[in-house]
Structures are given as structure tokens and as C-alpha cells.
N, C-alpha and C positions, 0 to 999 in steps of 0.2 A: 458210329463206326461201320464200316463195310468190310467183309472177309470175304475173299479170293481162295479157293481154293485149288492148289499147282501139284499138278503130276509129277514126280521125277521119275525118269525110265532110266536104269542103267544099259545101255545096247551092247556095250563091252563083253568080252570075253572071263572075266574075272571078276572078285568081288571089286567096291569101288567106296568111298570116303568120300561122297560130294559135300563141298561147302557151300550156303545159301548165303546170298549180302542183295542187299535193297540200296535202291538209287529214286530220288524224288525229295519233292521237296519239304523239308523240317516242317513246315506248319503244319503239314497234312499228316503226321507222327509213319509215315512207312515203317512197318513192325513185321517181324515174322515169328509164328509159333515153337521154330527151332533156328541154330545156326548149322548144325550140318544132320547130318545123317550116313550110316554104311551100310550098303544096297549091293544086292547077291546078283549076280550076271542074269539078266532075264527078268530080274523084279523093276517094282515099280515102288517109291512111296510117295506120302505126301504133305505137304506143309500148308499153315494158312499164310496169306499173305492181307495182311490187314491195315487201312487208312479211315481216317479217322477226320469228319469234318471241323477243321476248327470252328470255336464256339464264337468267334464276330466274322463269319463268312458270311456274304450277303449270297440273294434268292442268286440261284445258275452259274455260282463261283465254281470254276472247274481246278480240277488237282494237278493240271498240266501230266505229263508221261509219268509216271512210275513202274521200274521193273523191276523184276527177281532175276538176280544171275545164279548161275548153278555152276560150279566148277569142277573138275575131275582132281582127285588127289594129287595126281603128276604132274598137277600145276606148280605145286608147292605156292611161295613166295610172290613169284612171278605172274602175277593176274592182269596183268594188262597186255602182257604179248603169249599168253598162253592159249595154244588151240583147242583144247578142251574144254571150253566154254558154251553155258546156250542161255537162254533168257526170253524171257514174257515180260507182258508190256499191259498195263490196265491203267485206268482213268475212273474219276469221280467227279460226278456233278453236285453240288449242293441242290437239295428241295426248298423250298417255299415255307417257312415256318407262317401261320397263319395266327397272331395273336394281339388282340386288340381289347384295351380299358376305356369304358363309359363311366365318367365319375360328375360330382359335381363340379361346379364353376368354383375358383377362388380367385378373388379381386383382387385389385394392388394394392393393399392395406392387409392381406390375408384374413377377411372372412368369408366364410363358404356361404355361398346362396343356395342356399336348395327352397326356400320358401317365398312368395311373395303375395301381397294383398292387392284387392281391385275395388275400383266400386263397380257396381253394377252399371253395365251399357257401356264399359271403358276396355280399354286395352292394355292390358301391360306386357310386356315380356321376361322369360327367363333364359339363361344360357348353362349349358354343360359344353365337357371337355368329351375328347374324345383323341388316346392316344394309341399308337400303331407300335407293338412293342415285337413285332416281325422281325424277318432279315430281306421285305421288299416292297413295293407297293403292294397297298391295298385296294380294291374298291370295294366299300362299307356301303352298307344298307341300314338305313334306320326305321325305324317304326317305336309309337309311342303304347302303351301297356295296359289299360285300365282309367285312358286319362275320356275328360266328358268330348262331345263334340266338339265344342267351339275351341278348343284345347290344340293347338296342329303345330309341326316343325316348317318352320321358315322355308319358303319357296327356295331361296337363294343360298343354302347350306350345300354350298358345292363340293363332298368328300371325294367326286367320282376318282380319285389317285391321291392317298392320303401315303406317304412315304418311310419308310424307317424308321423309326426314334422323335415322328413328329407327331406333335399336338395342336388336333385344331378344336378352337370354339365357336360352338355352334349356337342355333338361340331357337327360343319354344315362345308362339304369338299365342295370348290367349285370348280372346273378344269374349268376355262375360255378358252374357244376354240378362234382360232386367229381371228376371223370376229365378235368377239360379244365386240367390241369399244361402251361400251354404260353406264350408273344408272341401274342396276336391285333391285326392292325392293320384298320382300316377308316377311312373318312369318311363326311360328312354332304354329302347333294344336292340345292339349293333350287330350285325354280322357280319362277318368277313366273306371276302370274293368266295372260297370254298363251298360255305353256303354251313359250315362246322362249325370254327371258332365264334364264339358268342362273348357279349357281355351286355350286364343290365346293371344302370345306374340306381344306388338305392331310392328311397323316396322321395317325390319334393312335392308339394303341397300349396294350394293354391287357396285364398280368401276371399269369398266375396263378399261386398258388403254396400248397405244401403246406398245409396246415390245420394249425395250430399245435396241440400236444396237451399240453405243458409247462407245471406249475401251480406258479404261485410264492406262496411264503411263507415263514416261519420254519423252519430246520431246528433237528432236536431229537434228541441223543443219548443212549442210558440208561446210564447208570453203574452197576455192579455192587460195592455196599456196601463188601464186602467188600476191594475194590481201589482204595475210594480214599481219597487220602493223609488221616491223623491221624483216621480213622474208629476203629481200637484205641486212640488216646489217649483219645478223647471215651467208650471205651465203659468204660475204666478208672478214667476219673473217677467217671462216673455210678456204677459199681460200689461204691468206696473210698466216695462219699458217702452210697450205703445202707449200708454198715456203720456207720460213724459215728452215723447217726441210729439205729440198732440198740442200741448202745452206749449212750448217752444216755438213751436213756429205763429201759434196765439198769439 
């Protein structure tokens, strides 16, 4: 809310019964602290005159004109063609509300990633969200918290104007180097254009783990002729059948 604070001067000759009414628009709630007041020839008093930003006005919504009319009692009824009239005129801009959420990533099956595992020497990635819960563009800054080197935010996370009520996702490249066998935990840290509104995503957690060395495929045993079963049967046949054919042609 913004309050306006309005002079009335009675310039008259006599005591005087001014009545106060507001013109502006309903969204903006134009209110005043009294509806009239009675003012002694020569004084002054005074009322607020108060507007009030509505609560879905986006960043530099302005309240277009609003005034205070002041009327003389001898207007009676007749306020639209009475000459004893005077009035003020004020204006409201809406500010910049700055407020942004870093949380984790949720997938399309709804579960939350906040953890992943690697082997060592590989790459994986993770992603978070990150939503603008403002009334205008943002341009967010990110930085990562306690994460190791090899740990970094994707070149290509472009927030530089991240808009009203929107959410973008973002993604974290890890390249685990071979001697880093260990849990690393870290978060992600946003700031808004201000350089005030803050937020930090809880923990997400990273595994390294050995480098797989085990090649899979068919295994294959050799067999030694001589040892296996009905190898002398077969070599007795083929024998008995070259003699035979020996025979024959005899």
C-alpha cells in the first residue's frame, strides 16, 4: 500500500463541511482515512489517501490517474455541476518483486534426482529446476557451493531472462577424474538480478566408483580329442570303412 497525504484548506469566509470521494480504478482499492470533515475559515486538515498494489500486478504495472475530490457543503446533492469543487491527482507504479526457487529435478514418472553415481574417468550429469516466483523477468546468476572441481554448471544454461511463473531446467556436468573413489555432496546458488533474493538447492550427491575392467561375452572351452567321449568309436569306424572300400575294389 502507498499513502498520500492531502491538505484541505478552507479559503472561505466561514466554517465549512467538506466532503472527500476517490476516483481510480477498483483494482488498485483507492481508500481514504475519512469521508468528510468540518474546517473553521482559515484552517487546514488532513486525510490519507491510500492505493494499494494489487497482488498478481506484474514488475511497472502502473495505477493509471487516481484523485481526491473535495467538495464544499453548498454543493449539497449536486456534485457534478457544483463550483465548489477542487481535487488531486497521484499515480502508482508497481516495483520489481525479486523471488526465485532452486530445488531439485523431478522426472516424468515423479522421482526426485538429487543423487547420481559414476565410474571413475566418466561423465555423468545431473539437473535442477530453478523457478521465478517474481512479478517480472529475472536475470539469475548461478554458482555451485562446496562441489569438487571437476563438478561445474553446463556452459549452455542460458537463464540470462528467466520470466514470471516460469521454470527452467538446468543440468550440473560432472567428469570424475580416476583417483577421486569417494561421496561428494554439493548445491546449487541462485541469485536474482538485485544481487538480494537468494536461494540454495538442498543437497545432491555424487558416487564415484571403481572403473569397470570386466569384458563380457561367450566363454569357450578346448577339448583335448583324445579325451572325449566316443572319439575311438568314430575313429574305428572311419578305419573298418577304408578297408572295406580296399576290399571291393580287390
Amino acid at each position: 500500500s502507498v499513502d498520500f497525504t492531502v491538505t484541505v484548506t478552507n479559503d472561505g469566509n466561514g466554517e465549512d463541511t467538506m466532503e472527500y470521494q476517490t476516483m481510480g480504478a477498483a483494482e488498485w482499492a483507492p481508500s481514504l482515512s475519512q469521508s468528510s470533515a468540518t474546517i473553521a475559515s482559515g484552517d487546514s486538515a488532513q486525510i490519507i489517501f491510500t492505493l494499494t498494489v494489487p497482488s498478481d500486478a506484474s514488475a511497472n504495472a502502473q495505477s493509471g490517474m487516481a484523485m481526491v475530490h473535495v467538495y464544499s457543503e453548498v454543493c449539497g446533492d449536486d456534485k457534478m455541476g457544483c463550483d465548489y469543487e477542487e481535487d488531486v491527482s497521484v499515480s502508482v507504479r508497481a516495483n520489481q518483486v525479486y523471488d526465485i526457487t532452486a530445488g531439485y529435478y523431478t522426472n516424468e514418472t515423479g522421482v526426485v534426482k538429487d543423487s547420481a553415481s559414476v565410474q571413475a574417468t566418466s561423465t555423468v550429469q545431473m539437473k535442477f529446476s530453478l523457478t521465478n516466483n517474481g512479478n517480472g523477468n529475472d536475470q539469475v546468476t548461478l554458482s555451485l557451493v562446496d562441489a569438487p572441481s571437476w563438478v561445474m554448471l553446463e556452459e549452455n544454461n542460458d537463464i540470462s531472462l528467466l520470466g514470471p511463473d516460469q521454470t527452467a531446467t538446468l543440468t550440473i556436468v560432472a567428469m570424475a577424474p580416476a583417483d577421486a573413489i569417494d561421496d561428494y555432496t554439493f548445491q546449487v546458488l541462485a541469485t536474482s538480478a538485485d544481487g538480494i533474493a537468494t536461494s540454495t538447492t538442498d543437497v545432491f550427491t555424487i558416487t564415484v566408483v571403481e572403473k569397470s575392467t570386466s569384458a563380457s561375452g561367450p566363454s569357450t572351452e578346448e577339448v583335448d580329442e583324445d579325451d572325449s567321449p566316443g572319439f575311438g568309436v568314430l575313429s574305428a569306424v572311419a578305419a573298418l570303412g577304408a578297408v572295406l572300400l580296399l576290399r571291393r575294389r580287390s
